[in-house]
C-alpha positions in Angstrom: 19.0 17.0 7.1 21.0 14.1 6.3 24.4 14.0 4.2 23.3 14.7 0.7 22.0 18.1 0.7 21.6 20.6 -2.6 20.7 24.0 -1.9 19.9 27.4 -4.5 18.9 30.7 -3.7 16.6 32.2 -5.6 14.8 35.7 -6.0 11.8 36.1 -4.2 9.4 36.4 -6.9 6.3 33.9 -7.4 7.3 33.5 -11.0 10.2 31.3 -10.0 7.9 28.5 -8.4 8.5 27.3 -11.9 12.5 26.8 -11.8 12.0 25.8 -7.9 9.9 23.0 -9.5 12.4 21.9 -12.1 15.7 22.1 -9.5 13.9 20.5 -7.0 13.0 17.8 -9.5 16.9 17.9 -10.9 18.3 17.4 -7.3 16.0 14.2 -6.5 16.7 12.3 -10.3 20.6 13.2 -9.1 20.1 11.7 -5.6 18.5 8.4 -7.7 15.3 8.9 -6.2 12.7 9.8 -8.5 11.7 6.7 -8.5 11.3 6.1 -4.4 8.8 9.0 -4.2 5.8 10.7 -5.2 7.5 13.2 -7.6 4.3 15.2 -8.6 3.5 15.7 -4.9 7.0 16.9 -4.0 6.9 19.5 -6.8 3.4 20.8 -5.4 4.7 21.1 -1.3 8.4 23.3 -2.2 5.6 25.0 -5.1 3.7 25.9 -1.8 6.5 26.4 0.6 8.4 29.1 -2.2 4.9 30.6 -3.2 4.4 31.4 0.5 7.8 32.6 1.3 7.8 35.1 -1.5 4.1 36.5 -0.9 3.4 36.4 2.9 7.1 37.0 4.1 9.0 39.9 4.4 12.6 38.9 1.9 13.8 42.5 1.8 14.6 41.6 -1.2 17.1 39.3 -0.4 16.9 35.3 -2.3 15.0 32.3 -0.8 16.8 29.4 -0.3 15.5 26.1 -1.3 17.3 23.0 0.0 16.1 19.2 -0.7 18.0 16.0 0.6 17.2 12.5 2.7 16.7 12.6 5.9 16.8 9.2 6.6 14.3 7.7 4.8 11.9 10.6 3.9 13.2 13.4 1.4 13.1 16.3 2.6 12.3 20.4 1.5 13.6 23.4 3.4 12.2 26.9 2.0 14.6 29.7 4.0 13.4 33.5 4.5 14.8 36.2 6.7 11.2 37.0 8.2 11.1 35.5 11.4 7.3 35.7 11.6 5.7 32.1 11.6 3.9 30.2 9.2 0.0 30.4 10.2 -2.4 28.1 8.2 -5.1 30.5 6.3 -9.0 29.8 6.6 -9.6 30.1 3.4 -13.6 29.9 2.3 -14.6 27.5 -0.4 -14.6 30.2 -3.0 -11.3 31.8 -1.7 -8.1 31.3 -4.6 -5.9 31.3 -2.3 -5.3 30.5 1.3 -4.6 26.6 1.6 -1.2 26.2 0.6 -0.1 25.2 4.2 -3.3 22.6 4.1 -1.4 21.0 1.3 1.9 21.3 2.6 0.2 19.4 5.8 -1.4 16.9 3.8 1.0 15.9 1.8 4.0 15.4 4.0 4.2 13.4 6.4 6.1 15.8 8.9 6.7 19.2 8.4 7.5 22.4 10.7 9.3 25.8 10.8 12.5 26.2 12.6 13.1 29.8 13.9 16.6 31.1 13.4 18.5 34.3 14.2 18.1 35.8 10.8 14.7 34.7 9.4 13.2 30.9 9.9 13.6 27.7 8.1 9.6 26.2 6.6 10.1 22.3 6.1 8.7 19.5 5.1 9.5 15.9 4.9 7.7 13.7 2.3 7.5 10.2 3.2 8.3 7.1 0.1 5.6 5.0 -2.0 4.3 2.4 0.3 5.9 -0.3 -1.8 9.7 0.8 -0.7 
């Protein structure tokens, strides 16, 4: 991630996608940047990336760390858990609620990954600017 980089832990419950939203939001009107990229579909990939570290992995009850800063010229979103199992894209039916968050999260960004560390593993996700910038 590049030089400017915010980070907050928070618990692993799916009712903070909600504050996750709001900080991540916070951090890019700090960095001056609101206005560089698509804001609604930032706030719907780290929604994703949170709602799938706090339902399919294994926390132990410890926080999830969200990060957000430039990466050159993308912003990017870093969800931290401590379960090193990967991310695995659902195949979710077309009636299923559930199952396409990682669809999204592929959709919408124009590079994104895990990175496995020794405790847990990093789920990122790099969201490109408007075309006009």
């Amino acid at each position: 991630m590049g030089d400017v980089v915010h980070h907050a832990a928070f618990p692993p419950l799916t009712a903070r996608v909600g504050s996750v939203r709001r900080y991540v939001r916070t951090c890019a009107a700090r960095f001056g940047v609101t206005h560089r990229f698509p804001m609604d579909d930032v706030a719907l990939v780290v929604s994703e990336m949170f709602a799938n570290a706090t339902t399919h992995a294994d926390n132990a009850g410890s926080d999830v760390t969200v990060a957000i800063g430039l990466s050159g010229p993308l912003l990017r979103l870093e969800v931290h858990d401590l379960d090193p199992r990967p991310c695995v894209p659902a195949a979710a039916s077309g009636t299923d609620d559930s199952g396409r968050g990682m669809l999204l999260i592929a959709a919408l960004s124009q590079r994104w990954g895990m990175i496995a560390r020794h405790r847990g593993k990093i789920v990122f996700a790099e969201i490109a600017p408007h075309t006009e910038f």
